[in-house]
N, C-alpha and C positions, 0 to 999 in steps of 0.2 A: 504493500500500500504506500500511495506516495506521500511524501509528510507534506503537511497542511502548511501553502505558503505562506509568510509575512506581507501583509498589506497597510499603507498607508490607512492612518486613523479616518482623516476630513479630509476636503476635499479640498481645501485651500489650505492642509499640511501640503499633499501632492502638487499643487499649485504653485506655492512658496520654493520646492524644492525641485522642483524644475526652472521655476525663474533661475534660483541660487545656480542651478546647474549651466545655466546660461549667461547670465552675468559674470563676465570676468575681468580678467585683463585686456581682451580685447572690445572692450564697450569703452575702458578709460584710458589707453595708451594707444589705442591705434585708432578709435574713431573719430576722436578731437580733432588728432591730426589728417585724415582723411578729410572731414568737413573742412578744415584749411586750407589743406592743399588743391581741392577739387573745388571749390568756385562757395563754399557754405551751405545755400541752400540748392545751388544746380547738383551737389550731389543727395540732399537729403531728399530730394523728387524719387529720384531710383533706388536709391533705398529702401523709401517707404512702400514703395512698387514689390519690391526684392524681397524687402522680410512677409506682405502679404502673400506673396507667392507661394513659398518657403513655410512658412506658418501654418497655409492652409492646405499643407500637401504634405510636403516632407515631416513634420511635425505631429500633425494628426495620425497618419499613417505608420512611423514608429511606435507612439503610444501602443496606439490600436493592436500593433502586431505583437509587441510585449502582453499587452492584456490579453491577447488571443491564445498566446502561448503557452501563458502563467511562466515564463522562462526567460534566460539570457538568451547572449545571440548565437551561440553554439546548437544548442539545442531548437533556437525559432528558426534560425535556419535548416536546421536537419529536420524538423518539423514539414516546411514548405517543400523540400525535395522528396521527402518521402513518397510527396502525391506521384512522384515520378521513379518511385522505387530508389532515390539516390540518396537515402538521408546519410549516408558516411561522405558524399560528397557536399551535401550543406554543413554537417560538422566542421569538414575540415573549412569550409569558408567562411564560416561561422567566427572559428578561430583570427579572422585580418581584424575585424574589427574588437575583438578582445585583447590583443596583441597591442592593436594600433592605441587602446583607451591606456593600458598598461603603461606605453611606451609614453602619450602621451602626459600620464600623472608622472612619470619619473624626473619626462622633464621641468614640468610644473612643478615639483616639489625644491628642484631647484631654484626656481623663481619663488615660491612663496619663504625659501630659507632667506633670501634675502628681503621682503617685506615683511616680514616679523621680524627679521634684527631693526630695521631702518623703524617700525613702529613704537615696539621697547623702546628704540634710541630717543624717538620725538619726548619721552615721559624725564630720560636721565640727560636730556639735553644733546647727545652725542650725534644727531641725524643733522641739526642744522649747527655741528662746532666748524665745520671749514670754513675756510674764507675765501671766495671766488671761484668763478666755474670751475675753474683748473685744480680745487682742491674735492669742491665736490665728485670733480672727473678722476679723481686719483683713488679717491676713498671708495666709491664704487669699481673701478678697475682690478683694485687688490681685493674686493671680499668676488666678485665675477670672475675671477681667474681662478685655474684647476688646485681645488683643496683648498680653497678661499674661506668658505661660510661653514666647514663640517660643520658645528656646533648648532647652529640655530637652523639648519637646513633641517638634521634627526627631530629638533625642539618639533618643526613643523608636522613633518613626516609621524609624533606622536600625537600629536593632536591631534591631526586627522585622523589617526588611524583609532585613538581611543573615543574618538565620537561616532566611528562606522561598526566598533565593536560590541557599542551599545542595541545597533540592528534597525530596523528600519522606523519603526516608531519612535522608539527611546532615543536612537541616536539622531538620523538623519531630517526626520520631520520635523524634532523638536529643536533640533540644532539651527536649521532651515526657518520656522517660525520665529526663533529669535532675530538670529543674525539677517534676513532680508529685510523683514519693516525698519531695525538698528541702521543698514547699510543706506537704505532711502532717507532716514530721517538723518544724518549725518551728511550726505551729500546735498538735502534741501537745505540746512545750514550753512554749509557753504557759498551755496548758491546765492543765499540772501546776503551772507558777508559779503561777498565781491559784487555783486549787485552795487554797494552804496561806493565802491572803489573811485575812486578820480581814474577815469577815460576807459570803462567797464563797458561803456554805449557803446565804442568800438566795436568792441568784439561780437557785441548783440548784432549790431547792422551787421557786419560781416555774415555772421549765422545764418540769419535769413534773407539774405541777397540773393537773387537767382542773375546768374551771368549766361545769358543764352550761346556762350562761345561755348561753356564749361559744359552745359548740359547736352549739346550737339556733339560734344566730344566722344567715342566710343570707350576709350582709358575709364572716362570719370562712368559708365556706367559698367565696364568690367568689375572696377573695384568696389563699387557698392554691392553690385553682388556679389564679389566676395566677399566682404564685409558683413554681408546679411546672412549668407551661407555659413559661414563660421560662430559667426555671433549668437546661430538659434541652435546650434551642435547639433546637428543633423550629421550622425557618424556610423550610425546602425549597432550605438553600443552603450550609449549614458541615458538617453532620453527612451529608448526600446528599454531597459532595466527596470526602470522610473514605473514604466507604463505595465512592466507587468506585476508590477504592488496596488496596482488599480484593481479598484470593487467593479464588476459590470454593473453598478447604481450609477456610476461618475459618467456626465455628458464631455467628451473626449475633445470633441470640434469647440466647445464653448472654453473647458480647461485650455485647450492650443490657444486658443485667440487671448486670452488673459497672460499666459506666458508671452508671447511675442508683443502685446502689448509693454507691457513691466518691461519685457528685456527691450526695449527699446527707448521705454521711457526713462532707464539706467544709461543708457548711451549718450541723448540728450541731457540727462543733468550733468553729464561727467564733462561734457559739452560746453554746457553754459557754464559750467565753475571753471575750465582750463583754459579754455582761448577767452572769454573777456579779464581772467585774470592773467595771460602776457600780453595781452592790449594794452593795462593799465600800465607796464614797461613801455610799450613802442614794441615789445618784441616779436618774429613773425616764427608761427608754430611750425616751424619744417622739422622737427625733432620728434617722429613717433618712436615707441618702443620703449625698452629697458630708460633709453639715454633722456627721454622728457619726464618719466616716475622717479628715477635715482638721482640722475643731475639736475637737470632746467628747472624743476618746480620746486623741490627743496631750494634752491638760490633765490628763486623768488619769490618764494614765501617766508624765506629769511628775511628778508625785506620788506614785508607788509606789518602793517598796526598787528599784532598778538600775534603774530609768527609761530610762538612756541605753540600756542592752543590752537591754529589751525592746524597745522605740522599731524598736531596729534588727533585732530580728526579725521584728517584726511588720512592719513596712514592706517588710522582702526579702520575705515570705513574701505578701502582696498585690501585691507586683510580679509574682511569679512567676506566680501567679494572673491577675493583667490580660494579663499579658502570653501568654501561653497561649492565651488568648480572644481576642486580637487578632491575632495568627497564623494563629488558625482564618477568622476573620470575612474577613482577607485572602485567604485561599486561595481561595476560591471566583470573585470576579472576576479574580487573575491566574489562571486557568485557565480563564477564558473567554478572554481577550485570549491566550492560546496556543493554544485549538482557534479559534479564531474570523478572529484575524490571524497564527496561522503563527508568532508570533514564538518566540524561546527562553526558556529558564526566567528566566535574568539580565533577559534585554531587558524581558520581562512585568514582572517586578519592579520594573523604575525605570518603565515609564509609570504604574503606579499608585500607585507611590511619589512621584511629581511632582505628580498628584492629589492624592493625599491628602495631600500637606506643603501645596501652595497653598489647598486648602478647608476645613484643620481649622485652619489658622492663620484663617482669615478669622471662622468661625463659633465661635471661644472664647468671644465673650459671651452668646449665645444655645444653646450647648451643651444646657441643660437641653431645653431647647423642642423644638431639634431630634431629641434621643435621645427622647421624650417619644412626638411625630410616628409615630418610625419603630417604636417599641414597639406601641403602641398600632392602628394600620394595616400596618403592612410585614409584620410576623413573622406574626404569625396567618394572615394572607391568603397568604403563600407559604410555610405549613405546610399550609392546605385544598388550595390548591391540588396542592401535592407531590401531597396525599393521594389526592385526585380521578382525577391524572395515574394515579397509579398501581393505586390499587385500585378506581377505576371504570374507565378506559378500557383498562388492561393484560387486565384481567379476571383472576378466578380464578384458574385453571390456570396464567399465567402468574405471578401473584403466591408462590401455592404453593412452585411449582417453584425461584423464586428462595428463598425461606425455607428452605428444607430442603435445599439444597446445605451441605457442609461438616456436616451434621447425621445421624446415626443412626439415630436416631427421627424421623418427621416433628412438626412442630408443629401445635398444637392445632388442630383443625378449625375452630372457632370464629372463630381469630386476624381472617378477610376481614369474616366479617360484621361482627364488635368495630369493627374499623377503618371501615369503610363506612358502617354505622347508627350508630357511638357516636364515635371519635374525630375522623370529618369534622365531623360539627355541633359537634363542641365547637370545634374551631379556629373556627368562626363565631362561636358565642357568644362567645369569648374578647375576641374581636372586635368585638363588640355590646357586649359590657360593659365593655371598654376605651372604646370609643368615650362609653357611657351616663356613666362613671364617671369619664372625664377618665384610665386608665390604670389598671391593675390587675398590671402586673407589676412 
């Protein structure tokens, strides 16, 4: 008999933790600067296009197939080939996006070791002691370099892991309900802070300008959809997990649009707090990545009115955000390694906890390269895939049927085809043009 699986309590636990799953680093260090770079509002047009797309396909449809499953992606894949006699060949495909989430938390973990020292530091002072870009640029270079951060990298790596030990209620929903409303209400603080800033208007008009040059550009709509592809984790391995701790009570299409919602309206405030506060410099935000979170805004916020107490908001408030997303990204392989080897929730948790402290401490200095890899190859390909699994080989009627459980009204007739002919090829392209363009998310 098969043991009785762990399901999210409410519906806005599962809600929360799928936001949390979605918000991350790439909502506050790469879309500020995307908005910058792409003309402000000519690229927030295609975006907004891009995550409903994405939202209302890719999104849904993982859920769905997770709940349909009750399983991870090993098993929802060998599920979907079954119908064709090949479930040892869904297994084994099953495996890219279990791999690819693994690989990705590893390198996460590396990154979240260096926002949890930089957090701590804003409390003992040590995040804003340099002086001048060039020392903020050194102090991050030497904890970013190989065996730079061991210390606070494992600090991370036990927090997560002893909030996913706790299981899916105790840990992750309850962890998830705190830390996302805490993450929004610290970044609306913000927001209001630099709001009253001398030359903060700047950056507002910038935001919402539309430049008809920018938006006719094909570049500025490549990387909003990447940007929106990434941003909603559509991987066929965090948001599929998620979805199978789902009650068939929960309306799946209504939960998607609330996530994509929140995760977007996370992107947008991280938005209005970072480009009108280097406005109020003069400064022009062409610095996404590590180099705008670790250097450019600590210096600048070394230099505003309470410095220290923004410092430490800001920093809790992107911990909480990594950390959320790191949780998610973990989930997915320790639930394999418990349908797979039978072990318990604890047990599952320290063998991948042993992995991931030995392989993220190893690969600190090639970090970029590695997340770069798994962006660009891993994700797209085990969202076609999901896709494939699900709304080519399940077929139709079965996809339906799982859509419109917990639902009223059925959903739009359309929804298979959308997904079939428009959102599979896109996860290809994504793919393609990652590949063409050296990374696009």
């Amino acid at each position: 008999m098969k043991k009785q699986r762990e399901s999210f309590k409410s519906q806005w636990g599962f809600i929360l933790a799928c936001i949390g799953s979605s918000v991350g680093m790439g909502n506050i260090w790469m879309f500020s600067t995307r908005v910058s770079s792409y003309g402000g509002g000519s690229f927030l047009i295609p975006y907004f296009i891009f995550v409903a797309l994405v939202g209302f396909t890719g999104v849904i449809g993982e859920m769905s197939f997770g709940r349909a499953t009750r399983s991870g992606p090993v098993d929802a894949f060998g599920i979907a080939c079954e119908r064709k006699g090949k479930r040892k060949y869904g297994e084994a495909l099953g495996m890219i996006p279990v791999l690819g989430a693994m690989a990705m938390a590893i390198g996460y973990t590396v990154v979240m070791g260096w926002i949890l020292k930089y957090a701590v530091g804003t409390f003992t002072g040590k995040t804003l002691a340099p002086k001048g870009v060039e020392e903020f640029s050194g102090a991050f270079g030497s904890m970013a370099s190989a065996f730079g951060n061991n210390g606070w990298q494992i600090a991370a790596l036990i927090l997560c892991m002893g909030i996913l030990m706790l299981g899916v209620v105790s840990g992750i929903e309850k962890a998830n309900k705190f830390m996302m409303p805490l993450f929004f209400g610290l970044f609306v603080i913000l927001a209001v802070y630099v709001a009253f800033q001398p030359g903060a208007a700047e950056g507002y008009k910038y935001i919402f300008r539309i430049d008809p040059k920018a938006l006719s550009d094909p570049v500025t709509w490549i990387f909003a959809l990447g940007q929106a592809f990434f941003s909603l984790s559509v991987a066929g391995n965090g948001t599929l997990i998620y979805g199978s701790y789902l009650s068939d009570e929960e309306n799946i299409p209504a939960a998607a649009a609330r996530v994509a919602f929140f995760d977007t309206l996370a992107a947008i405030l991280a938005a209005l707090v970072i480009i009108p506060a280097m406005a109020t410099t003069g400064a022009k935000l062409d610095q996404g990545g590590p180099g705008l979170l670790f250097i450019f805004l600590p210096h600048l916020i070394q230099s505003m009115p309470g410095g220290p107490v923004i410092a430490m908001i800001f920093f809790v408030a992107v911990l909480l955000a990594g950390l959320t997303s790191l949780i998610n990204l973990y989930e997915a392989p320790i639930a394999t390694v418990q349908e797979k080897l039978h072990l318990g929730r604890v047990q599952a948790c320290a063998v991948i906890a042993v992995i991931g402290a030995v392989i993220s401490v190893v690969i600190q200095g090639i970090v970029s390269d590695w997340m770069d890899v798994l962006s660009i190859y891993i994700c797209p390909l085990g969202a076609g895939l999901a896709g494939i699994m699900f709304f080519w080989l399940c077929g139709k009627d079965y996809v339906e049927e799982q859509i419109n459980k917990g639902r009223e009204k059925p959903f739009t007739k359309w929804f298979v085809p959308v997904c079939k002919y428009l959102y599979i090829p896109v996860c290809f392209l994504v793919l393609i043009l990652g590949i063409a363009l050296g990374g696009i998310g």
